[in-house]
N, CA, C and O of each residue as an XYZ file, in Angstrom:
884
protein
N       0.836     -1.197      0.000
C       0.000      0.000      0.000
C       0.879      1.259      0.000
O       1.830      1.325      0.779
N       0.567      2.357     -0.930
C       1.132      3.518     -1.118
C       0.657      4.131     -0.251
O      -0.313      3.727      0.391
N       1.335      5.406     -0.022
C       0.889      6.676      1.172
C      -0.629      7.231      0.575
O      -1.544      7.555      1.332
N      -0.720      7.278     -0.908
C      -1.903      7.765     -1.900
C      -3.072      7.182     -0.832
O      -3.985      7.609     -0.125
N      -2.293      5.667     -1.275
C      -3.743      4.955     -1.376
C      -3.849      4.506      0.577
O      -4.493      3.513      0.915
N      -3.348      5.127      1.316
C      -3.305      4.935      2.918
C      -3.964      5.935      3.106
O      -4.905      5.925      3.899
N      -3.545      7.221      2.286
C      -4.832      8.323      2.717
C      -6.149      8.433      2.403
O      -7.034      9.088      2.953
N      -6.188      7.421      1.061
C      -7.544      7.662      0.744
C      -8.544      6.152      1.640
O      -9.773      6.166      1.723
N      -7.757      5.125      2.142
C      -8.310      4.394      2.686
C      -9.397      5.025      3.811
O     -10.614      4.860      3.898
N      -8.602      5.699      4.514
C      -8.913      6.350      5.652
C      -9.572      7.443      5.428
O     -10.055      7.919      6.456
N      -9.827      8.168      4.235
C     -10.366      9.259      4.120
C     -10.346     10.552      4.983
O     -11.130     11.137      5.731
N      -8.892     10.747      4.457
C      -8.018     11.928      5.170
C      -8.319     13.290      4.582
O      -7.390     13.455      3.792
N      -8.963     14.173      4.534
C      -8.830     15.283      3.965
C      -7.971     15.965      3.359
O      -6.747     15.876      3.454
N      -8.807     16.915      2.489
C      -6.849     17.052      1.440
C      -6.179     18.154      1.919
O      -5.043     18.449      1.548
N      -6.884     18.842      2.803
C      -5.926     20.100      3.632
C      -4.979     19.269      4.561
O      -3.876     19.649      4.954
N      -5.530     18.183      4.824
C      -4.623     17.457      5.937
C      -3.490     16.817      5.613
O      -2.363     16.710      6.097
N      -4.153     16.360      4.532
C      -3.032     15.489      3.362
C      -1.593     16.492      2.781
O      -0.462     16.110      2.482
N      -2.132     17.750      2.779
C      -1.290     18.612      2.245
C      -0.279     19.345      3.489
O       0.782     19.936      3.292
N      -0.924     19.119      4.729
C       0.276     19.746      5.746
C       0.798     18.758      5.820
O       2.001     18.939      5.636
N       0.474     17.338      6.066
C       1.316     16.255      6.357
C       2.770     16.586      5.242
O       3.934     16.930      5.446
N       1.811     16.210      3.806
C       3.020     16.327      2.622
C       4.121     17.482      2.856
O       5.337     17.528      2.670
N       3.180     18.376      3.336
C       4.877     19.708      3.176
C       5.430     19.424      4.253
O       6.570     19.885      4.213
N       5.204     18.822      5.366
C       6.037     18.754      7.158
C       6.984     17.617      6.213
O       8.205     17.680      6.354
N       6.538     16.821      5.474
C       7.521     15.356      4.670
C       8.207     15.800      3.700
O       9.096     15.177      3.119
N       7.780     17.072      3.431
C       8.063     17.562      2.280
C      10.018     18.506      3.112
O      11.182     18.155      2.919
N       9.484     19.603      3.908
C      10.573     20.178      4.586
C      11.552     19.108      4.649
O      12.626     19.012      4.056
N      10.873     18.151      5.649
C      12.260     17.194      6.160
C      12.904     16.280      5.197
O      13.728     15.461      5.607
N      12.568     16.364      3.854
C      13.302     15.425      3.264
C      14.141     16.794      2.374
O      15.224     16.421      1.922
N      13.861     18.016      2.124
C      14.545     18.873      1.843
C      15.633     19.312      3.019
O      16.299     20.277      2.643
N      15.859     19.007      3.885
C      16.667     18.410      4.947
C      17.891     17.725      4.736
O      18.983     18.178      4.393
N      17.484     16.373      5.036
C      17.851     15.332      4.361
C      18.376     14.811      3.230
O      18.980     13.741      3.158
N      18.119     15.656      2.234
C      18.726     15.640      0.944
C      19.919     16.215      0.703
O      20.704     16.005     -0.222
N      20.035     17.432      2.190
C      21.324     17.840      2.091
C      22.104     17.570      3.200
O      23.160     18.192      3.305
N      21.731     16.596      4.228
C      22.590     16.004      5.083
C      24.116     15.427      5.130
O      24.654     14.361      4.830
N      24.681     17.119      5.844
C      26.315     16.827      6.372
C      26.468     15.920      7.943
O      27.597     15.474      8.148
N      25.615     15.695      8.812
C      26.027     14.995      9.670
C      26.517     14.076      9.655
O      26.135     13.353      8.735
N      27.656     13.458     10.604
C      28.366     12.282     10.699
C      27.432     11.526     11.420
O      27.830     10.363     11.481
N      26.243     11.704     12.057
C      25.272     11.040     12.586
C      24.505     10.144     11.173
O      24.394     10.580     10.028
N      24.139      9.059     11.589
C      23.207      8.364     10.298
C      21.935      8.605     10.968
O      21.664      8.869     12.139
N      21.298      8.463     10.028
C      19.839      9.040     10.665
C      18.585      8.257     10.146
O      18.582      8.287      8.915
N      17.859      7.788     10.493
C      16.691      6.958      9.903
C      16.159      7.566      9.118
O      15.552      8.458      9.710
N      15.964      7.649      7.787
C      15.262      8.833      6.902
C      14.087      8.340      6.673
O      13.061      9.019      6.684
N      14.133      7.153      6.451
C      12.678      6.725      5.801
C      11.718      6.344      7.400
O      10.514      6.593      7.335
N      12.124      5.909      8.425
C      11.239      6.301      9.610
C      10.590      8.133      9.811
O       9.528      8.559     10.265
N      11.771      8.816      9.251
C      11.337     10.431      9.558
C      10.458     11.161      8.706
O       9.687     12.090      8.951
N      10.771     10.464      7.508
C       9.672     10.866      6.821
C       8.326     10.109      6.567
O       7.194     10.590      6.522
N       8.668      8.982      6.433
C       6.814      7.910      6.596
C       6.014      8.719      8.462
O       4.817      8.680      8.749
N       7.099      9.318      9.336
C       6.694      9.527     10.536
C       5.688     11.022     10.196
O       4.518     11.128     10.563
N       6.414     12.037      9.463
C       5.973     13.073      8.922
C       4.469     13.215      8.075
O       3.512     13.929      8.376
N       4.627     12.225      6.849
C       3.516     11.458      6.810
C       2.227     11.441      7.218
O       1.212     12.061      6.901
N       2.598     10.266      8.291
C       1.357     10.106      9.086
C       1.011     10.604     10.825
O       0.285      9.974     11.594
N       1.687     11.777     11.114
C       2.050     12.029     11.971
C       0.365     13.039     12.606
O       0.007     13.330     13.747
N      -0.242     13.289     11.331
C      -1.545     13.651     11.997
C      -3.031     13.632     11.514
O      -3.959     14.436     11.431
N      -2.724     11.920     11.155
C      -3.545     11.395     10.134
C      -4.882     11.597     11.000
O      -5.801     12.178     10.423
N      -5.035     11.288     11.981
C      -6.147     11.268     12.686
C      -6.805     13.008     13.012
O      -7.947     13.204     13.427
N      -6.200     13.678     12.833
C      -6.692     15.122     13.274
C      -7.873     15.924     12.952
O      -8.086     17.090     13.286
N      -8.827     14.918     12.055
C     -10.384     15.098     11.676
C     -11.156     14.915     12.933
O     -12.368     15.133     12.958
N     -10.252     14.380     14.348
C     -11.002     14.338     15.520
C     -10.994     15.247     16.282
O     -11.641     15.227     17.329
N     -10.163     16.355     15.857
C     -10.689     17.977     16.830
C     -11.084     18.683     15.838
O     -11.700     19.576     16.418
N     -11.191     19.009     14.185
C     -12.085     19.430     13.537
C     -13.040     19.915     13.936
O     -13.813     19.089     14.423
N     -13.575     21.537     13.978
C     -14.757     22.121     13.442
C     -14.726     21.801     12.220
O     -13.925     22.419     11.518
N     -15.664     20.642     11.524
C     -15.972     20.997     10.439
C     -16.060     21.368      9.256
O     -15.588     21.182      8.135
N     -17.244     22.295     10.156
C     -17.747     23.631      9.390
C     -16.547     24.478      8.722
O     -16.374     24.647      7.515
N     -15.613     25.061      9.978
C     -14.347     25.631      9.610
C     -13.348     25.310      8.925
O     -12.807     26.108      8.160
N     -12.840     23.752      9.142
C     -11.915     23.165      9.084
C     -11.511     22.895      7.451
O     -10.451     23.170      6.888
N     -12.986     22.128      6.779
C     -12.676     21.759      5.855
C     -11.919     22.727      4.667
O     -11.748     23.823      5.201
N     -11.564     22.747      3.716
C     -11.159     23.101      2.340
C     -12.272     23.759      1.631
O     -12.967     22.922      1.054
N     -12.676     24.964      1.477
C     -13.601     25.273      1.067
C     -13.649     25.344     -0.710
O     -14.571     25.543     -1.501
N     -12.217     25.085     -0.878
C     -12.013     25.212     -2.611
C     -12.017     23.864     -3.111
O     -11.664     23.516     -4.238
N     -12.462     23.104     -2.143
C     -12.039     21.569     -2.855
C     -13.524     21.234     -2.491
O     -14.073     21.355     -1.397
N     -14.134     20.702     -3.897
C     -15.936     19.991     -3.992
C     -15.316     18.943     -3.333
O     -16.265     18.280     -2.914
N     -14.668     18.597     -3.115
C     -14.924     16.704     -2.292
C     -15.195     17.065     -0.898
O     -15.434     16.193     -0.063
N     -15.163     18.500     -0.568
C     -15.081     18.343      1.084
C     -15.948     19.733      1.165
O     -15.495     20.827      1.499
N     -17.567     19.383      0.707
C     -18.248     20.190      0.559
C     -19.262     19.530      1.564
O     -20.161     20.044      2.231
N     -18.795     18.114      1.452
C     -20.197     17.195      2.046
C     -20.108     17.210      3.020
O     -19.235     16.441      3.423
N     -20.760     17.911      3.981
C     -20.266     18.430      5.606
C     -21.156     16.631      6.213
O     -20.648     15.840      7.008
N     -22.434     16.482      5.556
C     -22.723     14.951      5.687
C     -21.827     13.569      6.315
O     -21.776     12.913      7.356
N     -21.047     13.609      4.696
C     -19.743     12.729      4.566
C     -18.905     12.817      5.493
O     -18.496     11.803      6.058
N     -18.468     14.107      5.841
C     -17.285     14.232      6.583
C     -17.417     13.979      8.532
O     -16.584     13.571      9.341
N     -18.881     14.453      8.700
C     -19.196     13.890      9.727
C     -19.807     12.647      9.908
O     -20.061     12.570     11.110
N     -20.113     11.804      9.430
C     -19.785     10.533      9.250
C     -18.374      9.735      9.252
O     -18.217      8.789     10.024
N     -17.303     10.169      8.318
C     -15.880     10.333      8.737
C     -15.770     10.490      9.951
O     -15.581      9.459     10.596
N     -15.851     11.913     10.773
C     -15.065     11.871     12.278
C     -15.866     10.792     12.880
O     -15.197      9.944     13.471
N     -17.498     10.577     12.865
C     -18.117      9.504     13.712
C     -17.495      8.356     13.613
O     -17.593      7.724     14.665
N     -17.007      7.912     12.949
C     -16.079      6.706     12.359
C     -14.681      6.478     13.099
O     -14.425      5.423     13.680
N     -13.635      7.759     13.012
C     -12.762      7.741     13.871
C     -13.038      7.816     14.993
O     -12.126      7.477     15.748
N     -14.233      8.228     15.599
C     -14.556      8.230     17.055
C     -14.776      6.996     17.563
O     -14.279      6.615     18.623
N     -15.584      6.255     16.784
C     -16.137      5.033     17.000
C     -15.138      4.047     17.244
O     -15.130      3.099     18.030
N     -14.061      4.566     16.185
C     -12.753      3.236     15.769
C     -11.670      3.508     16.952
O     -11.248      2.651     17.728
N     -11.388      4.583     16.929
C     -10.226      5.154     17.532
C     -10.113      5.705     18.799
O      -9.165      5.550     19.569
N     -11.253      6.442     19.006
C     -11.145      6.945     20.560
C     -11.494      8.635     19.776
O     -11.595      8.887     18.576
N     -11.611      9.553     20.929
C     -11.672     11.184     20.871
C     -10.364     11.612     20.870
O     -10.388     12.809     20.584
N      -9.194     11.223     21.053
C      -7.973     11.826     21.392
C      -7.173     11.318     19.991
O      -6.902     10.143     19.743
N      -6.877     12.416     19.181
C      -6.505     12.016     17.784
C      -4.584     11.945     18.037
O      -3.891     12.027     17.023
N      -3.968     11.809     19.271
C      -2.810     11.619     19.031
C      -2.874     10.141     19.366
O      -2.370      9.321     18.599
N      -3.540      9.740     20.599
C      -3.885      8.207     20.800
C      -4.144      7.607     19.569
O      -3.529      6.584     19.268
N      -5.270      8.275     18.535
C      -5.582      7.702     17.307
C      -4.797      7.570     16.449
O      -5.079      6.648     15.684
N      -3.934      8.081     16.234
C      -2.538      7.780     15.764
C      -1.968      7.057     15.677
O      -1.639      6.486     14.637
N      -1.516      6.733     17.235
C      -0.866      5.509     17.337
C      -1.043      4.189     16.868
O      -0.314      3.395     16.275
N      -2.953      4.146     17.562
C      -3.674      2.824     17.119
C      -3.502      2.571     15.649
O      -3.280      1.465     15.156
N      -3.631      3.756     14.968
C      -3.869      3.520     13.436
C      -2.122      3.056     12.589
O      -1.932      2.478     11.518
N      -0.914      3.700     13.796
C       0.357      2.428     12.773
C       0.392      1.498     13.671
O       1.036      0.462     13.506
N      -0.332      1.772     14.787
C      -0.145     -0.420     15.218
C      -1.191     -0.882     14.247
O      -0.974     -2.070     14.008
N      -2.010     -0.536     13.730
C      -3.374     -1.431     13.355
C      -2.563     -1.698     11.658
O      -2.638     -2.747     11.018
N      -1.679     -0.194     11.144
C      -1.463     -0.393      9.670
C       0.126     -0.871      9.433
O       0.829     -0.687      8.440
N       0.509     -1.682     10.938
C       2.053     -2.240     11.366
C       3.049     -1.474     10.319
O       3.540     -1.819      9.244
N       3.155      0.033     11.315
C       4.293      0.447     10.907
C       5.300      0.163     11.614
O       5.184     -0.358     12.723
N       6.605      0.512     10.995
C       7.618     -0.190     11.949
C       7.900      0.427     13.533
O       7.217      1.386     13.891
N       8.656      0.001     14.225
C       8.549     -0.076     15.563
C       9.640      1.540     15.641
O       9.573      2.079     16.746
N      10.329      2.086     14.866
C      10.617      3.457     14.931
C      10.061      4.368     14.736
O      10.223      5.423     15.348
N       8.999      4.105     13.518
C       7.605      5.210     13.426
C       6.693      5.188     14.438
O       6.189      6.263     14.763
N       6.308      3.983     15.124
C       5.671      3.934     15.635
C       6.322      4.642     17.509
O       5.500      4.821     18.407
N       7.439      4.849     17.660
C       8.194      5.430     18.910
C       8.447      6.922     18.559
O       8.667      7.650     19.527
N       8.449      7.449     17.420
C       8.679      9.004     16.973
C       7.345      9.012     17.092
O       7.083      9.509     18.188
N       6.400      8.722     16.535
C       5.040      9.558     16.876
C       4.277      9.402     18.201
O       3.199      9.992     18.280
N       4.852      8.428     19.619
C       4.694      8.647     20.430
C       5.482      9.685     21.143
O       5.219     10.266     22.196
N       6.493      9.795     20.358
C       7.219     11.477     21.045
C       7.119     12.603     20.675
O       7.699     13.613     21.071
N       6.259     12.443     19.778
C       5.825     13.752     19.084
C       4.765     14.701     19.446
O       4.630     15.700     18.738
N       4.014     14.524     20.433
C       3.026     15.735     21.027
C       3.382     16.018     22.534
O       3.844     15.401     23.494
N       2.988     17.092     22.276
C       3.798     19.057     22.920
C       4.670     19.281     22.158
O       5.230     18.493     21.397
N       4.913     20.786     22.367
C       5.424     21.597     21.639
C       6.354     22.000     22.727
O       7.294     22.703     22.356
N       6.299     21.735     23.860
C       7.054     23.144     24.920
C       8.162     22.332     25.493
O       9.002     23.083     25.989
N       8.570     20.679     25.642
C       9.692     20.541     25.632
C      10.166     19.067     25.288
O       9.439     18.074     25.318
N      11.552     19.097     24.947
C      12.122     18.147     24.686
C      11.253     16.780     25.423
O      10.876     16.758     26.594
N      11.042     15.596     24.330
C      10.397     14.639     24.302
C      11.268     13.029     25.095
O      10.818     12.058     25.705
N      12.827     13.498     24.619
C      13.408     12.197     25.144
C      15.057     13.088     25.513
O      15.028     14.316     25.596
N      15.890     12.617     25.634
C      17.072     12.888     26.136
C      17.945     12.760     24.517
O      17.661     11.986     23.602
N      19.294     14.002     24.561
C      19.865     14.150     23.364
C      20.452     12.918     23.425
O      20.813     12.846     22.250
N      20.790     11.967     23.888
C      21.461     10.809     23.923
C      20.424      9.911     23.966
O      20.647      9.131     24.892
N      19.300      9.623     23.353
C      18.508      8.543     22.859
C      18.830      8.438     21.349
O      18.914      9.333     20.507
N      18.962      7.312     21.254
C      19.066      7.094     19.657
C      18.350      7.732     18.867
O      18.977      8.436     18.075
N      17.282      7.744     18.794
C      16.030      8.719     18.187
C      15.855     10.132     18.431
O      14.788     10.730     18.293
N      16.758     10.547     18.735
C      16.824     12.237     19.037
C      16.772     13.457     18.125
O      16.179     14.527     18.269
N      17.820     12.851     16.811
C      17.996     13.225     15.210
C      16.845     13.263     14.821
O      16.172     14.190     14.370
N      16.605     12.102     15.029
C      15.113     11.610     14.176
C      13.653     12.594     14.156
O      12.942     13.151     13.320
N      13.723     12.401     15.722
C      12.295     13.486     16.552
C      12.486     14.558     16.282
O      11.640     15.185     15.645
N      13.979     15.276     16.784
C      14.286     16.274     16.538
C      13.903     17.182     15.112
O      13.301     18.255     15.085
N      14.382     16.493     14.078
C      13.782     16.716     12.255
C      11.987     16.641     12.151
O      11.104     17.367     11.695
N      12.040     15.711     12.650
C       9.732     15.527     12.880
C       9.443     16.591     13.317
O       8.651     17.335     12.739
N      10.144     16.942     14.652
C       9.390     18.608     15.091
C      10.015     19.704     14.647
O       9.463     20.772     14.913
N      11.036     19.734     14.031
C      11.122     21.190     13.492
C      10.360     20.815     12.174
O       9.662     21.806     11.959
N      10.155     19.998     11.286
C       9.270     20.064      9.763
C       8.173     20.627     10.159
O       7.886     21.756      9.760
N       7.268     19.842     11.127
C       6.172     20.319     11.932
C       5.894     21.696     11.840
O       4.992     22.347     11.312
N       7.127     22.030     12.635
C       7.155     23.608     13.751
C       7.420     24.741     11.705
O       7.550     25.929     11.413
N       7.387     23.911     11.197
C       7.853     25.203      9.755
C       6.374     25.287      9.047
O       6.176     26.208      8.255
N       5.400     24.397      9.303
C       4.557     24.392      8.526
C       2.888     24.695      9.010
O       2.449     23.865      9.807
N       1.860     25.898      8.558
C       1.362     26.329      8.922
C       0.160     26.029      7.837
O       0.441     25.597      6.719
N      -1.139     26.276      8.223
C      -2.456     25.937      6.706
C      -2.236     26.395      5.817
O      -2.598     25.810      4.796
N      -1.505     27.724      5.690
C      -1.615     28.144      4.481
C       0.243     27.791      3.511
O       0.577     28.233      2.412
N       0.938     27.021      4.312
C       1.864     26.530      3.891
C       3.461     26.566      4.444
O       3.484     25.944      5.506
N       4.123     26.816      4.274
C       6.014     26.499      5.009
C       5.934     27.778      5.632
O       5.061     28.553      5.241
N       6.619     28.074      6.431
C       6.595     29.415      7.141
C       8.094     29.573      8.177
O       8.670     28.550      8.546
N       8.596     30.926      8.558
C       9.141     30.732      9.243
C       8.784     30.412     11.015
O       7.688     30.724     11.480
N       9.534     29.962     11.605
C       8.954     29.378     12.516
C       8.330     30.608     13.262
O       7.278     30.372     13.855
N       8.570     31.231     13.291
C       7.767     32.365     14.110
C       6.989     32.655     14.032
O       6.216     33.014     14.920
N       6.846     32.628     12.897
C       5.214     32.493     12.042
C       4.093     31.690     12.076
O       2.875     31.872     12.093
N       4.845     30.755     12.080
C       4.165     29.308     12.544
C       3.471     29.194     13.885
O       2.454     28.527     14.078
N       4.322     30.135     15.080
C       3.506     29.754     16.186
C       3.001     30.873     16.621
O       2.616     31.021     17.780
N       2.941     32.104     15.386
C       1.638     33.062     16.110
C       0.538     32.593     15.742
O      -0.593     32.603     16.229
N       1.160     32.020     14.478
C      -0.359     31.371     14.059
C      -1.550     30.821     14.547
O      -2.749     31.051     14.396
N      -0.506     29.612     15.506
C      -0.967     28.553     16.633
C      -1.480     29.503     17.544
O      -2.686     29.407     17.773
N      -0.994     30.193     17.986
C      -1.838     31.573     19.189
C      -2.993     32.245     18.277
O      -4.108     32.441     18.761
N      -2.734     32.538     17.141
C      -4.307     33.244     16.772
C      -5.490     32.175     16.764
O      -6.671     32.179     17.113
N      -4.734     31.392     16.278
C      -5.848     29.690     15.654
C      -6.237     29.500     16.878
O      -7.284     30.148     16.874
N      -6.139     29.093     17.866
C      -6.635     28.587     18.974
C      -6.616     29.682     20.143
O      -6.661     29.354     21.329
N      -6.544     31.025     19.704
C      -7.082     32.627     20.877
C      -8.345     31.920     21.358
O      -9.090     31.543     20.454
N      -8.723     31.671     22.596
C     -10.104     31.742     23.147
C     -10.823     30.664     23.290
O     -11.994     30.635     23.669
N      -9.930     29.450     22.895
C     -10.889     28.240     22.851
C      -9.434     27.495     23.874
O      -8.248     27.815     23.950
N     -10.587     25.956     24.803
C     -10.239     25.704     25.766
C      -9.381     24.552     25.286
O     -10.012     23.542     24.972
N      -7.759     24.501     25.142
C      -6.888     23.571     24.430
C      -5.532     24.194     25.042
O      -5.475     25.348     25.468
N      -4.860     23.636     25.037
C      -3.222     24.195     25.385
C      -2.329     24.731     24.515
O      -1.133     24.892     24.756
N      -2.904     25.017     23.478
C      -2.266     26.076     22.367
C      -2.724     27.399     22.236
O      -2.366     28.300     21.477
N      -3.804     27.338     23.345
C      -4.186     29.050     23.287
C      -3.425     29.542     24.676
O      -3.553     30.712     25.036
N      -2.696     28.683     25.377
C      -1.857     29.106     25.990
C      -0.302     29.627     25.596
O       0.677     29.036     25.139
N      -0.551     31.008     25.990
C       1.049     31.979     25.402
C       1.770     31.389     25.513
O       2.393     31.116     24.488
N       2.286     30.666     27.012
C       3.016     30.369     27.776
C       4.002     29.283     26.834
O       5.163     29.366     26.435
N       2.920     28.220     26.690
C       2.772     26.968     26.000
C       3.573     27.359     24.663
O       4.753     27.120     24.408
N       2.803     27.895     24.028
C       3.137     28.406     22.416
C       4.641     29.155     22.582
O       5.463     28.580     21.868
N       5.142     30.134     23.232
C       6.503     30.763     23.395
C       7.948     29.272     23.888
O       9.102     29.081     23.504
N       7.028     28.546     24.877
C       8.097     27.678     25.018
C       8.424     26.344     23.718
O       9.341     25.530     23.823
N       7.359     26.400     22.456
C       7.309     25.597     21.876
C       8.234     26.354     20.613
O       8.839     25.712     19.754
N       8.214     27.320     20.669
C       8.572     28.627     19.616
C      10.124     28.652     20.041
O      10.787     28.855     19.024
N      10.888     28.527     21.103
C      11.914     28.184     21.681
C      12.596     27.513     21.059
O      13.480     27.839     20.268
N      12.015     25.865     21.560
C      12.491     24.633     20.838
C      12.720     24.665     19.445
O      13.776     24.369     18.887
N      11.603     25.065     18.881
C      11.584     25.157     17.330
C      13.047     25.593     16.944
O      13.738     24.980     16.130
N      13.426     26.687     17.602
C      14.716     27.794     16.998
C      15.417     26.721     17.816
O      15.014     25.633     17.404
N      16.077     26.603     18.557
C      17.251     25.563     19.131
C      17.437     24.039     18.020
O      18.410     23.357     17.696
N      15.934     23.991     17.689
C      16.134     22.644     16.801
C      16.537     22.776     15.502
O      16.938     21.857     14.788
N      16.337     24.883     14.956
C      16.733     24.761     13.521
C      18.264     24.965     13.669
O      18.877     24.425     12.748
N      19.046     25.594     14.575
C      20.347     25.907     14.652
C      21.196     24.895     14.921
O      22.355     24.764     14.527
N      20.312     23.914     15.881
C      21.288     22.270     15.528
C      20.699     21.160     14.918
O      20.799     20.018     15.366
N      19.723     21.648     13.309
C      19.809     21.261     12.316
C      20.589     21.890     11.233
O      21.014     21.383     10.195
N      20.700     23.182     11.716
C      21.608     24.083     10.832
C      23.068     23.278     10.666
O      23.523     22.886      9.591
N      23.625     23.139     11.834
C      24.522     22.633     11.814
C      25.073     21.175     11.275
O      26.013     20.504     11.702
N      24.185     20.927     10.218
C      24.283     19.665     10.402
C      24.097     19.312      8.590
O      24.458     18.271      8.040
N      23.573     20.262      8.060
C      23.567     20.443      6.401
C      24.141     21.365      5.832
O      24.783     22.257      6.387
N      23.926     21.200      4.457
C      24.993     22.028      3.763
C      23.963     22.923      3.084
O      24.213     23.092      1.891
N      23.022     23.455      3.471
C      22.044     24.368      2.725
C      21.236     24.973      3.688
O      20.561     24.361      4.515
N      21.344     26.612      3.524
C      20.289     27.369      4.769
C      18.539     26.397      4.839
O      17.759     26.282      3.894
N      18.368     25.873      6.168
C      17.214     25.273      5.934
C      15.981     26.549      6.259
O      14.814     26.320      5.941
N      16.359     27.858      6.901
C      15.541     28.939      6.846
C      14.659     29.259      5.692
O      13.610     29.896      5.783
N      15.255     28.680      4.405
C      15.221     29.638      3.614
C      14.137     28.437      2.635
O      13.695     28.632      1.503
N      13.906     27.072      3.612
C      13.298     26.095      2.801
C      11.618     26.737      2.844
O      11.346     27.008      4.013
N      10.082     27.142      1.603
C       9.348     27.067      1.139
C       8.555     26.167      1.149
O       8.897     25.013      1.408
N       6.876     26.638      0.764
C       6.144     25.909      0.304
C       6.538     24.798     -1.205
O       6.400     23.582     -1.339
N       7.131     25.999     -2.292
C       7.405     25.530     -3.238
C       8.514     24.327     -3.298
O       8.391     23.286     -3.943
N       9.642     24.713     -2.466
C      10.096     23.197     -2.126
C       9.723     22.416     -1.538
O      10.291     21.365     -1.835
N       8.846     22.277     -0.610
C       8.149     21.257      0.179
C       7.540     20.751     -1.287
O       8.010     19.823     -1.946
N       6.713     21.336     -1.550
C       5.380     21.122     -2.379
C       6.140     20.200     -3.233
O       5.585     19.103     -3.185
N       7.197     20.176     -4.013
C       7.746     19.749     -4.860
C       8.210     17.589     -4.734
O       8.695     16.650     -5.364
N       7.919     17.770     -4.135
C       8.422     16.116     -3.183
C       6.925     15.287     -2.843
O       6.934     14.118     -2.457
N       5.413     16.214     -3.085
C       4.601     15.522     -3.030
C       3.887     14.338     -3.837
O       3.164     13.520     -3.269
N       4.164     14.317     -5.275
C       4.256     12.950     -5.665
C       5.136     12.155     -5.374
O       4.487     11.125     -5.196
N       5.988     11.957     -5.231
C       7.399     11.510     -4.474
C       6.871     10.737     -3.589
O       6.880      9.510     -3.689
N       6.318     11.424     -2.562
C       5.983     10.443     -1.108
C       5.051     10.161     -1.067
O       4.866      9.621      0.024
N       3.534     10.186     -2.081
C       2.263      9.863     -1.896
C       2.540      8.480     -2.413
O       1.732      7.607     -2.097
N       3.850      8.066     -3.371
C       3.867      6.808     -4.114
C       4.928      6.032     -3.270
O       5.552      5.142     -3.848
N       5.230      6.330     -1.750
C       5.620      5.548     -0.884
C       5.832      4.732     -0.340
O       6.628      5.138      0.507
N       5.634      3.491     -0.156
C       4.906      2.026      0.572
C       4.851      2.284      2.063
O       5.749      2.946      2.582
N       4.088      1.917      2.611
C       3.759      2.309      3.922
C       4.932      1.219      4.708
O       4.900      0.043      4.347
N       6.079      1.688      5.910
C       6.890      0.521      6.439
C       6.278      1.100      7.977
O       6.587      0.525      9.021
């Protein structure tokens, strides 16, 4: 099974489909120019990128959420039927749903340990001396670059997260939260900086974007 045909199993939305692709998209523009003497799992970091928020039709408004330029996701019907589905299957907590969904679609046992370290934003997930540190480390800064309307600098990225969620009851409408996640982000691009041979500041939508047939024709590991 391709990444294509994993998203459409599940009936992932294509706004969703499209942040996943550019967060897979950043980190393999990364990766492509990797000077570290560290080896690094690439194909765990990016299948992790991927599917890292396949389930996220379970905090969806909707109404709001969907793609308003795309007729497939007009059917507010359909789509709530969709989340009833992940609710039913998965649970209400779409990072839990996550998980279930690469134990259920047996991804390997490194994707499946990066996307349990992958939610919060405000601090380091495991110790710089875990094997998987590189790894996580690249998952959350792709993450931390990419915003709805596409690649961004990170700063950008997390006012965003403060306007998007101003006033509603979640831990991203917390300043606090969002500044210490905005932190990490910059510590993680300066010792990713260090580590390639190409300003990754300066990486785009248009390069992300560019790698999305690429990884939709993937095999799921």
């Amino acid at each position: 099974m391709t990444i294509r045909e994993f998203y459409s199993e599940l009936q992932v939305p294509t706004n969703l489909q499209r942040h996943m692709l550019q967060v897979a998209g950043v980190a393999r523009e990364i990766l492509l120019c990797w000077d570290g003497v560290e080896e690094v799992d690439q194909q765990a970091v990016i299948t992790t990128c991927l599917i890292h928020d396949v389930a996220n039709i379970l905090k969806f408004d909707l109404e709001a959420s969907l793609d308003p330029l795309d007729p497939a996701e007009r059917d507010l019907a359909r789509w709530t039927s969709v989340q009833n589905h992940y609710r039913e299957t998965y649970g209400d907590n779409e990072h839990e749903a996550v998980l279930k969904i690469a134990a259920e679609y047996r991804f390997s046992e490194e994707v499946q340990t990066l996307l349990g370290l992958l939610p919060g934003w405000a601090e380091d997930s495991i110790s710089p001396a875990d094997p998987l540190f590189i790894e996580m480390m690249l998952c959350v800064y792709a993450d931390g670059r990419v915003m709805p309307q596409g690649v961004a600098p990170v700063a950008e990225r997390f006012d965003d997260l403060l306007d998007r969620y101003q006033g509603k009851d979640h831990i991203l409408a917390n300043a606090e939260y969002i500044e210490a996640g905005r932190d990490r982000a910059v510590r993680y691009e300066h010792a990713l900086q260090a580590l390639t041979t190409t300003d990754i500041t300066l990486i785009d939508t248009t390069m992300a974007d560019k790698h999305a047939e690429w990884l939709l024709e993937l095999s799921l590991m």
